[in-house]
ZADO-1210 file (C-alpha; in nm, 4 decimals, padded with zeros to 6 digits):
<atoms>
<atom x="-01.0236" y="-09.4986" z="00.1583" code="UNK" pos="1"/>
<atom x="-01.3045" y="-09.3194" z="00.0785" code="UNK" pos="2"/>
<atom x="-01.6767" y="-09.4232" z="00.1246" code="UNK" pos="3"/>
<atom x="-01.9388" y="-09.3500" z="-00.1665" code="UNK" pos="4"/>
<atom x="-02.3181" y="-09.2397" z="-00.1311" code="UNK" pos="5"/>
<atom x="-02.5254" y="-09.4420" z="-00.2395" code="UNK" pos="6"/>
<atom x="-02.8497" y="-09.3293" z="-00.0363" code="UNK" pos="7"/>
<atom x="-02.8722" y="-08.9849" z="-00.3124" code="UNK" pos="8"/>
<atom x="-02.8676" y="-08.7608" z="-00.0292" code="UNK" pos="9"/>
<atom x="-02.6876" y="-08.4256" z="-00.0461" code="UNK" pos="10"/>
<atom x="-02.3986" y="-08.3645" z="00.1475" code="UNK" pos="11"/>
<atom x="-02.4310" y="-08.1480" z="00.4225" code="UNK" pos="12"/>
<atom x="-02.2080" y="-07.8746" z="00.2849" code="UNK" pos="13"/>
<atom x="-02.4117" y="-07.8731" z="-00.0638" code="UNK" pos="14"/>
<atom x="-02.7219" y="-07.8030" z="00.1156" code="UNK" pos="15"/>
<atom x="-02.6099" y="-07.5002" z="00.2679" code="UNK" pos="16"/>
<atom x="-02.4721" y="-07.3669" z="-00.0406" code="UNK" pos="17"/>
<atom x="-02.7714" y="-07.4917" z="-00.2464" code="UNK" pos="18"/>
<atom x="-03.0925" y="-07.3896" z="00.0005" code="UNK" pos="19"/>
<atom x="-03.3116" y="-07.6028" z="00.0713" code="UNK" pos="20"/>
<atom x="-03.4280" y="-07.7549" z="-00.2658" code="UNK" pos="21"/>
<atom x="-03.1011" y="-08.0050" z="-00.3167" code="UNK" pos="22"/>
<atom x="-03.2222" y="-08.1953" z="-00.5654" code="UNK" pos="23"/>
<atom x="-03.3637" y="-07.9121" z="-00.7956" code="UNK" pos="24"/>
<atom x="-03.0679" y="-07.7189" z="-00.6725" code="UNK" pos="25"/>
<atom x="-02.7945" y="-07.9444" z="-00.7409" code="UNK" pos="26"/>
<atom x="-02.9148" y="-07.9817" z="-01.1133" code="UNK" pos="27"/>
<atom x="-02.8912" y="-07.6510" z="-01.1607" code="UNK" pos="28"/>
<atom x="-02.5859" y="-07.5832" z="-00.9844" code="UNK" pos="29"/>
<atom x="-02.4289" y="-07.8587" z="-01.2268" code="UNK" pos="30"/>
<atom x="-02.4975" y="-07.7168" z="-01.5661" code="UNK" pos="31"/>
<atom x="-02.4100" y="-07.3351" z="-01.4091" code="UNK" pos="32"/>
<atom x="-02.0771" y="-07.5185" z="-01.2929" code="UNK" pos="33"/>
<atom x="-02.0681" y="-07.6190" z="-01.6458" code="UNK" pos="34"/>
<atom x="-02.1457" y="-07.3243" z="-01.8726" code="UNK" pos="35"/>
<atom x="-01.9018" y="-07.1690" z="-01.6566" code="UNK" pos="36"/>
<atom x="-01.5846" y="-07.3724" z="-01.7285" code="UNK" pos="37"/>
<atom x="-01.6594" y="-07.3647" z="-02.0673" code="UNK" pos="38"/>
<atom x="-01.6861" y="-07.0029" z="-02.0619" code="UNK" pos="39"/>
<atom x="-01.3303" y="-06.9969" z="-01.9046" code="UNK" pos="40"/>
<atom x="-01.2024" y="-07.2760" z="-02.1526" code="UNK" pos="41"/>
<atom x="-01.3409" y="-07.0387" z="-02.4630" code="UNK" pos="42"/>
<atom x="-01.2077" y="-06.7249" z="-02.3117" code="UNK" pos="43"/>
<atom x="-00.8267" y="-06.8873" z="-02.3046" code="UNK" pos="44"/>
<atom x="-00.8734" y="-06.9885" z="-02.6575" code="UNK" pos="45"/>
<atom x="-00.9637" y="-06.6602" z="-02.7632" code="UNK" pos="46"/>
<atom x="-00.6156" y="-06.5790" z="-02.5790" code="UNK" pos="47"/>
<atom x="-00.3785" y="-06.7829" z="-02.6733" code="UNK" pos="48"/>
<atom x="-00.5179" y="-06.8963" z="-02.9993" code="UNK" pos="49"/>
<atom x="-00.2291" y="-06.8424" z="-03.2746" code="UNK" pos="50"/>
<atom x="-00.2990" y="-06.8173" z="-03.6421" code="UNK" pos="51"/>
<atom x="-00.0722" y="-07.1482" z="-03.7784" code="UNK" pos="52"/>
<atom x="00.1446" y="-07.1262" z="-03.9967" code="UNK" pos="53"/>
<atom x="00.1381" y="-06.7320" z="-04.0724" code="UNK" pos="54"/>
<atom x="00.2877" y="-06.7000" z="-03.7113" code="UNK" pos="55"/>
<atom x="00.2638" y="-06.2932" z="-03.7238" code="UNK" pos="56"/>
<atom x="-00.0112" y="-06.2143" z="-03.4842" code="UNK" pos="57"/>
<atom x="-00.1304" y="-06.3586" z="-03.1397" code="UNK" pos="58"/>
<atom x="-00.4562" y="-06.2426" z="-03.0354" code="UNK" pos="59"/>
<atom x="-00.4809" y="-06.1306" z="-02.6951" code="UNK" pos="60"/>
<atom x="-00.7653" y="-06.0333" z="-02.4506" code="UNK" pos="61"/>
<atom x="-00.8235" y="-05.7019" z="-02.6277" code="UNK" pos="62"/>
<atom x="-00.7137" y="-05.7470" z="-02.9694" code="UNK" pos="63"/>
<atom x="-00.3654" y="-05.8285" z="-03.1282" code="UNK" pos="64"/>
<atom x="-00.0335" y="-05.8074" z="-03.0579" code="UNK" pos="65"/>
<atom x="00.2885" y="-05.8829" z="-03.2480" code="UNK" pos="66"/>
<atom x="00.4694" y="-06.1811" z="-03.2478" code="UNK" pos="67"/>
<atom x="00.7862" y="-06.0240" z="-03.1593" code="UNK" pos="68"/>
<atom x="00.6713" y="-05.8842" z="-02.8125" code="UNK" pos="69"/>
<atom x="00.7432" y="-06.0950" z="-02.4961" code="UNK" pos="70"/>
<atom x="00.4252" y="-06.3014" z="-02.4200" code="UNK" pos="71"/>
<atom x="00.3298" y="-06.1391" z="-02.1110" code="UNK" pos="72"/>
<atom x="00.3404" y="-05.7549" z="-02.2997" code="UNK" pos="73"/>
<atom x="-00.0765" y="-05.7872" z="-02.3262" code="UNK" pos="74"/>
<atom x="-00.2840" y="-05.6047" z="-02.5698" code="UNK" pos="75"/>
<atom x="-00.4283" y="-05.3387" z="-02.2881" code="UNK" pos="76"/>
<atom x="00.0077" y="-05.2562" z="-02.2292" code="UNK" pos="77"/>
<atom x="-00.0167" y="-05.1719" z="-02.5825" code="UNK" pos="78"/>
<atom x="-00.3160" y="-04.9390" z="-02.5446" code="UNK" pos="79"/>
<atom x="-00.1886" y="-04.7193" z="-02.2092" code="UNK" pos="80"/>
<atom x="00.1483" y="-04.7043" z="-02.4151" code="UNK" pos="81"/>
<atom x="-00.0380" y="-04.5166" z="-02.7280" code="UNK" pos="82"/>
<atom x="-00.2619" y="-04.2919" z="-02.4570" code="UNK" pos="83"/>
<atom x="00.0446" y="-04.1933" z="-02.2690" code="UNK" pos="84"/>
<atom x="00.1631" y="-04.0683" z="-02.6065" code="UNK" pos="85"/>
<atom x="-00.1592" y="-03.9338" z="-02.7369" code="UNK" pos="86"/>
<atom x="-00.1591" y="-03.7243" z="-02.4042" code="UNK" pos="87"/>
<atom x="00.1892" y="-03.6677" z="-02.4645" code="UNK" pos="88"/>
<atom x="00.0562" y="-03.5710" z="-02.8091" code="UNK" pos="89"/>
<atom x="-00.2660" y="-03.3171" z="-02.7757" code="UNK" pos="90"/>
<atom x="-00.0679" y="-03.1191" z="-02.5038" code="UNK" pos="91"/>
<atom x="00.2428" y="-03.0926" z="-02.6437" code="UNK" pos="92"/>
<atom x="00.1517" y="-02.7839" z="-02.8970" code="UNK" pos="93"/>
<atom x="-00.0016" y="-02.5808" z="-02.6146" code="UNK" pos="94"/>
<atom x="00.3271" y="-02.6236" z="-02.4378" code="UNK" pos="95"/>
<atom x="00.5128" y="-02.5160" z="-02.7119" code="UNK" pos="96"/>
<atom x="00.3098" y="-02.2115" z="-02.7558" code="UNK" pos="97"/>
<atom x="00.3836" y="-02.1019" z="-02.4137" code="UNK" pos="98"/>
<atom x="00.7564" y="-02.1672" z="-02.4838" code="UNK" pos="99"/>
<atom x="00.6971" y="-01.8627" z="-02.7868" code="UNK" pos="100"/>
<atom x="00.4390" y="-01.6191" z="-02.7002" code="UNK" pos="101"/>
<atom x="00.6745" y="-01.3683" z="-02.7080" code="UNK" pos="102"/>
<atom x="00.8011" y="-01.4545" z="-03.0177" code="UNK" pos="103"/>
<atom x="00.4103" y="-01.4231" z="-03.1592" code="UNK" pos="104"/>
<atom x="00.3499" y="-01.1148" z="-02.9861" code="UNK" pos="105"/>
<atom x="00.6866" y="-00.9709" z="-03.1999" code="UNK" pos="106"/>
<atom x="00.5850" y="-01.0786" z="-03.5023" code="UNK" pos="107"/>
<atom x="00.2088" y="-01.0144" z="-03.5343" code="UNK" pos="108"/>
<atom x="00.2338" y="-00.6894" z="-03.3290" code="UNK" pos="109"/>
<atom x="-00.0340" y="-00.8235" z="-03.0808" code="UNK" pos="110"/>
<atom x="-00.0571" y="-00.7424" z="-02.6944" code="UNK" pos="111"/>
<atom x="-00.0166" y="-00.9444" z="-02.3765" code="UNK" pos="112"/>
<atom x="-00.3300" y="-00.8904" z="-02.3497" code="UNK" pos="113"/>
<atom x="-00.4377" y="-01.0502" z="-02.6762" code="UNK" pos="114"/>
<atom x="-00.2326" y="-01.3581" z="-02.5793" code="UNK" pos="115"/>
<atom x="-00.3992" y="-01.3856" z="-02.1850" code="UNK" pos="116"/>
<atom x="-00.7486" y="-01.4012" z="-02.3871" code="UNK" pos="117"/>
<atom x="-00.6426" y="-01.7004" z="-02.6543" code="UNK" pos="118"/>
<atom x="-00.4922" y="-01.8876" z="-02.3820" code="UNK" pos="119"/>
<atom x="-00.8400" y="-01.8287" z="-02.1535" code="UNK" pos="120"/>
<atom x="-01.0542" y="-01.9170" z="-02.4828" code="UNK" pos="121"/>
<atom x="-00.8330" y="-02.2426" z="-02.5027" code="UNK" pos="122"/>
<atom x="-00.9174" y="-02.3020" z="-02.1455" code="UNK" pos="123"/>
<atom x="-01.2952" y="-02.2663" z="-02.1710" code="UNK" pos="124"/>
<atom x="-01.3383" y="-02.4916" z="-02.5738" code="UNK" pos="125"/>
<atom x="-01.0970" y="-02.7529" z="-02.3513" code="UNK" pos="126"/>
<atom x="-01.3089" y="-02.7465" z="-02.0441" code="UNK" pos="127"/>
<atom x="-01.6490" y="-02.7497" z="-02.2397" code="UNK" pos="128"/>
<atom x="-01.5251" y="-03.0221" z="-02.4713" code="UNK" pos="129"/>
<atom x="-01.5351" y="-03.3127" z="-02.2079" code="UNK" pos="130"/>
<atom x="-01.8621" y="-03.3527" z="-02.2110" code="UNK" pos="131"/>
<atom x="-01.9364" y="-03.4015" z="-02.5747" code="UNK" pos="132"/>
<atom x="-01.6414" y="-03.6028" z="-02.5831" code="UNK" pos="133"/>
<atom x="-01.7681" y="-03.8609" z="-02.3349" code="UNK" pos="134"/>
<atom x="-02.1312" y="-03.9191" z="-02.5300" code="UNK" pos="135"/>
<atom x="-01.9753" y="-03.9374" z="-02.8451" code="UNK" pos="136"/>
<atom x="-01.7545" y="-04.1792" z="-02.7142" code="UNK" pos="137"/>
<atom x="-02.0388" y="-04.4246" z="-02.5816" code="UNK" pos="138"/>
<atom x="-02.2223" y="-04.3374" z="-02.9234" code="UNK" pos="139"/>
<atom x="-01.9613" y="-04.4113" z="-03.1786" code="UNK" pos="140"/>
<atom x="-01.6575" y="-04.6163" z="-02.9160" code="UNK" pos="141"/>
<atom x="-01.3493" y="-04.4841" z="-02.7613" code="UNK" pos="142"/>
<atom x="-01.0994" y="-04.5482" z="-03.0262" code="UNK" pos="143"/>
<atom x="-01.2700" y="-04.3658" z="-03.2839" code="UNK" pos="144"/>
<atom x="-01.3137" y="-04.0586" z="-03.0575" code="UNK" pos="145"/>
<atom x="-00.9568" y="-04.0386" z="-02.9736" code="UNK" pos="146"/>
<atom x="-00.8324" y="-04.0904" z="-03.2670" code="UNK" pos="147"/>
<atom x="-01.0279" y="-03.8044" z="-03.4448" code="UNK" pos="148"/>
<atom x="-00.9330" y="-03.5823" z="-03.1113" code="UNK" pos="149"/>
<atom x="-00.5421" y="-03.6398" z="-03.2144" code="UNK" pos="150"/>
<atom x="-00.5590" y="-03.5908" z="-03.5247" code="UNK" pos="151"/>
<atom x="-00.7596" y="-03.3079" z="-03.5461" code="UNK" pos="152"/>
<atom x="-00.5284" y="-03.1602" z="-03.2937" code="UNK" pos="153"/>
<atom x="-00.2825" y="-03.2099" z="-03.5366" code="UNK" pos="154"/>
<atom x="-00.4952" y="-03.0418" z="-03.8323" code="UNK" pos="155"/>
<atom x="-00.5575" y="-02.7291" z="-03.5917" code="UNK" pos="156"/>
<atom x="-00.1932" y="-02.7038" z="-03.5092" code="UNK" pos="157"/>
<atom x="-00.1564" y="-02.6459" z="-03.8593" code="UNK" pos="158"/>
<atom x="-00.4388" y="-02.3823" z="-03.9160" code="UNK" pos="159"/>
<atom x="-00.2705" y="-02.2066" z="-03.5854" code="UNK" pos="160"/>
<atom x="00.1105" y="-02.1916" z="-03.7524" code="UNK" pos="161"/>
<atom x="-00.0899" y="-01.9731" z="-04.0933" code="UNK" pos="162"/>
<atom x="-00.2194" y="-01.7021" z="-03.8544" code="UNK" pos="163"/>
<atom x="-00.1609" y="-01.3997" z="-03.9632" code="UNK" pos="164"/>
<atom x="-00.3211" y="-01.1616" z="-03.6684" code="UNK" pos="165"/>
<atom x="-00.4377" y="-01.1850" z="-03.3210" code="UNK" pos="166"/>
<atom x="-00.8274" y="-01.2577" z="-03.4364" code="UNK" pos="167"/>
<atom x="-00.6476" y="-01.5784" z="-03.6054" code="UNK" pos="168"/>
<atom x="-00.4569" y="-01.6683" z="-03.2852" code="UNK" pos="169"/>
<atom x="-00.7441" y="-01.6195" z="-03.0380" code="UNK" pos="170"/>
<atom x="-00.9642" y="-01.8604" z="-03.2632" code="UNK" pos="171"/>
<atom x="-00.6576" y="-02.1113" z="-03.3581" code="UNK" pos="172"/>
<atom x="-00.6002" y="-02.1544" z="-02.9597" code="UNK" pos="173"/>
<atom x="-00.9846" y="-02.2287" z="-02.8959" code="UNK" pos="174"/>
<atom x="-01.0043" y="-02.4920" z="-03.1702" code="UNK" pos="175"/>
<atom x="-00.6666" y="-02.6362" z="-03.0623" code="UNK" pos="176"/>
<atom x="-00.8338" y="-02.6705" z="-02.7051" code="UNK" pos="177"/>
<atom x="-01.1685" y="-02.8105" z="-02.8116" code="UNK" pos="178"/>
<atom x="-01.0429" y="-03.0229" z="-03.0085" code="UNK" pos="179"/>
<atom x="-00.7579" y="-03.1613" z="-02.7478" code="UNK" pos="180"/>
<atom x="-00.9761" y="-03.1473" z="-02.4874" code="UNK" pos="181"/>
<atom x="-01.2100" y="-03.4129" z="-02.7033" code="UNK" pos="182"/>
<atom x="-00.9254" y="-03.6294" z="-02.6003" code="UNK" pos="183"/>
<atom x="-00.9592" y="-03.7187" z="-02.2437" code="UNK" pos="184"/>
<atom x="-01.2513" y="-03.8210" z="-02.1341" code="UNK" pos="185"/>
<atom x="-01.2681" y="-04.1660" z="-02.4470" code="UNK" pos="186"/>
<atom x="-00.9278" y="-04.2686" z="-02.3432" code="UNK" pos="187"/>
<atom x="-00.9990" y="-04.2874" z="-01.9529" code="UNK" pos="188"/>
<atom x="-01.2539" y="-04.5124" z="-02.0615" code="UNK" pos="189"/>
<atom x="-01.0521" y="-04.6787" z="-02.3053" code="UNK" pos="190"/>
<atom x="-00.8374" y="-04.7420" z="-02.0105" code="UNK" pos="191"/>
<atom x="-01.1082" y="-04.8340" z="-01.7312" code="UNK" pos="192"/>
<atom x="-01.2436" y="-05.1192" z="-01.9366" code="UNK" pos="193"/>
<atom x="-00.9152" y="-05.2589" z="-02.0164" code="UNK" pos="194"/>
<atom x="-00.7601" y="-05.2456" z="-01.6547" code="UNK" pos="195"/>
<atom x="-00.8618" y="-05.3429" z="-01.3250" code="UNK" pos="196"/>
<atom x="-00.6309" y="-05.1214" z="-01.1355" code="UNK" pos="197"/>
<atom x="-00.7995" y="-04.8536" z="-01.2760" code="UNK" pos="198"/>
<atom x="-00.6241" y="-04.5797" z="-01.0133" code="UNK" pos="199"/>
<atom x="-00.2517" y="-04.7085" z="-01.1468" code="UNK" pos="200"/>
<atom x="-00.3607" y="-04.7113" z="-01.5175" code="UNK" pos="201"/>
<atom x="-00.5016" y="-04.3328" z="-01.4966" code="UNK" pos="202"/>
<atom x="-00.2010" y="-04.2028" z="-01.3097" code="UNK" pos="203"/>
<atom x="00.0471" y="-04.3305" z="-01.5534" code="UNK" pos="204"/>
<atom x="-00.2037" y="-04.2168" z="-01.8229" code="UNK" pos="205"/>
<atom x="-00.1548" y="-03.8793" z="-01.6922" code="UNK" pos="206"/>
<atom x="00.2228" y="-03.8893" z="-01.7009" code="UNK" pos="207"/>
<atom x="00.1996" y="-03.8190" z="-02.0596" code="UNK" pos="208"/>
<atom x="00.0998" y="-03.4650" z="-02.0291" code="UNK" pos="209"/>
<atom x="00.3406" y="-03.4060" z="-01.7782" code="UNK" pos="210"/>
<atom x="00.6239" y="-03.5097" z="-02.0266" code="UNK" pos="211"/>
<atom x="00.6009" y="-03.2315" z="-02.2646" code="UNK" pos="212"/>
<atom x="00.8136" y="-03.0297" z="-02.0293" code="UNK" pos="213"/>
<atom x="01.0821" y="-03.2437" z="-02.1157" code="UNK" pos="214"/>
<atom x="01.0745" y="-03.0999" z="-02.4382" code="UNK" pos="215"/>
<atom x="01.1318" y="-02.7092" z="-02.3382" code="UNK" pos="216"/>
<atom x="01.5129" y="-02.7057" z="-02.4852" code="UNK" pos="217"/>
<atom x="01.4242" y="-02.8793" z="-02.7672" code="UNK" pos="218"/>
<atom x="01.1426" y="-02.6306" z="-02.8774" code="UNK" pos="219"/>
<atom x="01.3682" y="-02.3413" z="-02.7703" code="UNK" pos="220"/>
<atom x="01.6400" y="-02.4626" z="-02.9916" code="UNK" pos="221"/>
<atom x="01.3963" y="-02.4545" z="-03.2374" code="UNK" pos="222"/>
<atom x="01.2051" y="-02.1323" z="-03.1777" code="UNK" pos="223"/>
<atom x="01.5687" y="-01.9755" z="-03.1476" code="UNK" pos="224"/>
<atom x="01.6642" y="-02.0844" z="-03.5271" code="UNK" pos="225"/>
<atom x="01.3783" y="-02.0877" z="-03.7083" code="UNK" pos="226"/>
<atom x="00.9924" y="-01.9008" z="-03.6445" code="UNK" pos="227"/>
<atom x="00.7061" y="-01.9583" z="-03.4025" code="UNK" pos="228"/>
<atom x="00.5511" y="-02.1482" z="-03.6732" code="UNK" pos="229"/>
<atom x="00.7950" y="-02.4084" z="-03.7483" code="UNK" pos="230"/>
<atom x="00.7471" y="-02.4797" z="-03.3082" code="UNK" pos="231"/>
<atom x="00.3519" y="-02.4889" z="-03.3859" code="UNK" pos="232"/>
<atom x="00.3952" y="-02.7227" z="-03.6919" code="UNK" pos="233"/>
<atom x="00.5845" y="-02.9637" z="-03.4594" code="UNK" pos="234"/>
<atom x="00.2953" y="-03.0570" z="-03.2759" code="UNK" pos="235"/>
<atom x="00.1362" y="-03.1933" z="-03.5963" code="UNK" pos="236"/>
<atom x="00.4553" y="-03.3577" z="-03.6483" code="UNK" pos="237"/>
<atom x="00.4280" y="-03.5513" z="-03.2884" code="UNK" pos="238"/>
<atom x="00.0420" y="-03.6545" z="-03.3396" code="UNK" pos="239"/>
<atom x="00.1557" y="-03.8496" z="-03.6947" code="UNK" pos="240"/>
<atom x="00.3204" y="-04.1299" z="-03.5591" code="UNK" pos="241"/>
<atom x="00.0498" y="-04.1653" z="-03.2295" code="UNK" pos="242"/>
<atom x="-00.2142" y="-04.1277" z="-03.4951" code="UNK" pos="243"/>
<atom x="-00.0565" y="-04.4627" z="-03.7008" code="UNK" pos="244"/>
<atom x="-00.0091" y="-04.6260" z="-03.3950" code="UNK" pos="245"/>
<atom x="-00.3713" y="-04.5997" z="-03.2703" code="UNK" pos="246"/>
<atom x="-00.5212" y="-04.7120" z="-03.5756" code="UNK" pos="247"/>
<atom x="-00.2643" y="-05.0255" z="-03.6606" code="UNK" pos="248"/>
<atom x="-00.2696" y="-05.1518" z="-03.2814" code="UNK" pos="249"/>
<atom x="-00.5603" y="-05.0763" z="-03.1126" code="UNK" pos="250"/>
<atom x="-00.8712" y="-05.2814" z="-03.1919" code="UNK" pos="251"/>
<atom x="-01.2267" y="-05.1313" z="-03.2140" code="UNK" pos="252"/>
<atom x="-01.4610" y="-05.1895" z="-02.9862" code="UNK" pos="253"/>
<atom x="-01.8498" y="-05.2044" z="-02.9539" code="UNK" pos="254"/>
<atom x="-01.9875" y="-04.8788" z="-02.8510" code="UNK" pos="255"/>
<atom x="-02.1371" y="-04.8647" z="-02.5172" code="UNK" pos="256"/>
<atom x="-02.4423" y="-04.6968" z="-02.6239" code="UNK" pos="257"/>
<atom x="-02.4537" y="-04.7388" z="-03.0000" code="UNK" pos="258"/>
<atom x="-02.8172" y="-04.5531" z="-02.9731" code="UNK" pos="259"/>
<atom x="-02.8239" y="-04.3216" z="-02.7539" code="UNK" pos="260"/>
<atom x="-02.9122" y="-03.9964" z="-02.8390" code="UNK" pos="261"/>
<atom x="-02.6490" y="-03.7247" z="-02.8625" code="UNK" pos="262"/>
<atom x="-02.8918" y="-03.4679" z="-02.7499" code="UNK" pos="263"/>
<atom x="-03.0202" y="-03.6373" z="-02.4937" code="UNK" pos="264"/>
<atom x="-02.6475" y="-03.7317" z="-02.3146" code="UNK" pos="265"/>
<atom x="-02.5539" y="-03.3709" z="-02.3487" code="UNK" pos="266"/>
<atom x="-02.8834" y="-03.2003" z="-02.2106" code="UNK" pos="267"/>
<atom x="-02.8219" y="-02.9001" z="-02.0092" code="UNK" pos="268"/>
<atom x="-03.0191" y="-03.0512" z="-01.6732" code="UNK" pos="269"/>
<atom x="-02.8289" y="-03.3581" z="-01.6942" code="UNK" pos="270"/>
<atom x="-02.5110" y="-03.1275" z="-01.5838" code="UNK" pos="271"/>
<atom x="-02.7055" y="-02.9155" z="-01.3702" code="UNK" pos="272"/>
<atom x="-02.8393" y="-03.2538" z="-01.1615" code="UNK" pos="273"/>
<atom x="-02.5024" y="-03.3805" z="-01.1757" code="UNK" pos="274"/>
<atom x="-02.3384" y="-03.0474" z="-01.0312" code="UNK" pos="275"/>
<atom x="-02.6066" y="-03.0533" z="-00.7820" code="UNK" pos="276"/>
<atom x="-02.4912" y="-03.3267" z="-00.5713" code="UNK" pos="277"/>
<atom x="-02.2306" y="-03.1660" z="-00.3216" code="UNK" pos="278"/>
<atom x="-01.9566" y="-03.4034" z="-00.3439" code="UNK" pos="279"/>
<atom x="-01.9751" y="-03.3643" z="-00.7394" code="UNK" pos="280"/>
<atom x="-01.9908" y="-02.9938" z="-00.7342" code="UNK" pos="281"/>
<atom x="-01.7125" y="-02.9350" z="-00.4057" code="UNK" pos="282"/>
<atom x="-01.4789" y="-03.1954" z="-00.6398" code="UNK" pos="283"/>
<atom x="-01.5500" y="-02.9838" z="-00.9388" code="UNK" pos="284"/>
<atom x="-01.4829" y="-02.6546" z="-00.7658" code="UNK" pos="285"/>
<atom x="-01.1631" y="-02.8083" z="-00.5860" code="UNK" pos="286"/>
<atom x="-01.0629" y="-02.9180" z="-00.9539" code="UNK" pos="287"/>
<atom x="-01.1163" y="-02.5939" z="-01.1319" code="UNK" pos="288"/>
<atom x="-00.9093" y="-02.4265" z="-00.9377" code="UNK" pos="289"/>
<atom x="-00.6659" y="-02.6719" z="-00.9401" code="UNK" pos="290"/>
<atom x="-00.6580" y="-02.6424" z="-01.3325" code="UNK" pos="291"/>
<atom x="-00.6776" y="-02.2385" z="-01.3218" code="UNK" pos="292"/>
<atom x="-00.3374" y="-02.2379" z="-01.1158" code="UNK" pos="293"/>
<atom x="-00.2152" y="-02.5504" z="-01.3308" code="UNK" pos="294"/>
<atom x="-00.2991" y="-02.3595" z="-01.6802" code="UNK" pos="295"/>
<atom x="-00.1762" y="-01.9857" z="-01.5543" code="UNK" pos="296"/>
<atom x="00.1582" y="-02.1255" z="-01.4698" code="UNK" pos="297"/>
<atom x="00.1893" y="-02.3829" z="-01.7152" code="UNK" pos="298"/>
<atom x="00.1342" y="-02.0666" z="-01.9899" code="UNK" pos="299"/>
<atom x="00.2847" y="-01.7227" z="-01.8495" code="UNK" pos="300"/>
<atom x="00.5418" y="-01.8721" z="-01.5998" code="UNK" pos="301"/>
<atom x="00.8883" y="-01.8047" z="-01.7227" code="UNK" pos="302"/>
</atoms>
């Protein structure tokens, strides 16, 4: 049996919590108590709220899902699925063109040489993209970034298969990696807001790129029957269906920094103070290289 207060003191235990105001205190701890479960009784609407009779759609955390889905596949599954396969996506057609530089060299009469410097252009637009690509992606939101970055990786494949000399092929390469490299940098932050396990999310992100080995008979086969430019044209093939995807299942988002100033984001000195910290510039260094040996064998390796 329990015994009721009737004196209006404050238990012990609220006083500590509270301070020493308990009256004052314990009013205001009340209505934050409050606002807070309502808060957490308007978030699981917004979760589980169905739309009647239509039945088709369930909105999630994040945006919608379809009905047809177990319950428990969420919204942000949905998103790392469609980055793995945009990464999948964007690297795919420099893979290929490894697979068939040979094959180029043949039949535009262009050196090794030629080749080393489109793949080292493709490096540089791809490294010097990710920076532009992360302050257009707090200007205008994540989603829209990425989904320009695939499909204009898709649009430059194209413009790379109608080459018709080494000039073409240097310049085809660096828009290819520009506009690729455009890609990264949104959909890590695509995928740190929507994940708490931020370390798990990224690494199976990354798993994507890594796939497009899988595809080395395949483009042989295909390099081996038809032309160099029927392997080019398949990475605008592979960014079609990642391109629908993105646009039918993930949800836009508010920008970040809707008015921020492009200029201002990309400023010269803001890199230079960045790179000035030691930790930033030893992980950079560490990471260059790391990409260097990654890229070199990833390209010429046969």
């Amino acid at each position: 049996m329990s015994v009721r207060r009737t004196d209006g003191a404050v238990p012990r235990w609220r006083r500590r919590a509270l301070g020493n105001d308990p009256g004052g205190a314990a009013f205001a701890y009340g209505h934050q108590r409050l606002a807070a479960l309502r808060n957490r009784g308007r978030s699981r609407r917004l979760r589980h709220r169905s739309r009647g009779q239509a039945g088709r759609t369930v909105v999630s955390d994040a945006g919608t899902i379809p009905e047809w889905l177990p319950w428990k596949w969420r919204h942000r599954t949905s998103v790392l699925v469609l980055c793995v396969f945009a990464y999948f996506a964007v690297r795919f057609v420099e893979f290929a063109l490894s697979l068939v530089f040979p094959d180029i060299e043949a039949a535009l009469g262009i050196s090794t040489f030629t080749i080393g410097l489109a793949v080292t252009v493709s490096t540089i637009t791809y490294a010097l993209a990710q920076l532009p690509s992360g302050a257009l992606g707090d200007r205008f939101g994540e989603r829209a970034v990425v989904l320009a970055a695939v499909g204009l990786t898709g649009l430059a494949s194209v413009l790379l298969a109608a080459s018709s000399s080494g000039l073409f092929v240097v310049l085809g390469m660096g828009l290819v990696g520009a506009v690729s490299g455009a890609y990264y940098s949104p959909a890590t932050s695509l995928l740190t807001d929507a994940f708490d396990d931020t370390g798990r999310a990224i690494g199976t992100h990354r798993l994507g790129a890594q796939a497009v080995g899988f595809t080395g008979p395949i483009v042989a086969v295909v390099g081996a029957q038809y032309d160099w430019r029927v392997v080019v044209l398949l990475g605008t093939v592979v960014t079609i269906p990642v391109l629908a995807g993105f646009a039918l299942v993930v949800r836009p988002r508010q920008p970040a920094r809707p008015d921020a100033s492009l200029r201002e984001q990309v400023r010269p000195s803001r890199l230079v103070a960045l790179l000035s910290r030691p930790r930033i510039a030893f992980t950079t260094i560490v990471a260059g290289f790391a990409q260097f040996a990654d890229t070199a064998t990833f390209s010429f390796l046969p």
